[in-house]
C-alpha positions in Angstrom: -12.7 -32.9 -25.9 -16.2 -33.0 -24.9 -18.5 -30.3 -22.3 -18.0 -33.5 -19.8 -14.8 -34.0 -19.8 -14.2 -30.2 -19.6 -16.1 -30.1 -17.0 -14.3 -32.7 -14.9 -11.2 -32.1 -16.0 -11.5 -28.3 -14.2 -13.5 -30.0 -11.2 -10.0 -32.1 -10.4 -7.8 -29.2 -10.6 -10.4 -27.0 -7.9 -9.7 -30.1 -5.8 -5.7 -30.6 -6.4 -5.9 -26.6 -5.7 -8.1 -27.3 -2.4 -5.7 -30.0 -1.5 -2.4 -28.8 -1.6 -3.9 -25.7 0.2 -5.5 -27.9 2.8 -1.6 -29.6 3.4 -0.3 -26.5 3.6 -2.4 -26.2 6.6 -2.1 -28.9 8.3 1.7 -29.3 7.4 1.9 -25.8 9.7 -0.9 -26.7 12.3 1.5 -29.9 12.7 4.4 -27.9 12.7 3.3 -25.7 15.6 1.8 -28.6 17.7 5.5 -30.3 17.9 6.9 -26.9 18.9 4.7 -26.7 21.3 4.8 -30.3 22.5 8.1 -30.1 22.4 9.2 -33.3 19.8 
């Protein structure tokens, strides 16, 4: 495996990382607005 592909390869598991986190976020941002809204 090459520097480059090393490289990218840890770049798109930072962003996996950042995304699930990001869902998690959202998913309980959602959660709170229906309790509030009432749905």
């Amino acid at each position: 495996m090459t520097e480059l592909e090393k490289q990218l390869l840890s770049a798109l598991e930072q962003l996996q990382q950042d995304y699930s986190k990001r869902l998690d976020e959202w998913e309980s941002a959602f959660g709170e607005w229906r309790k509030m809204s009432g749905l």
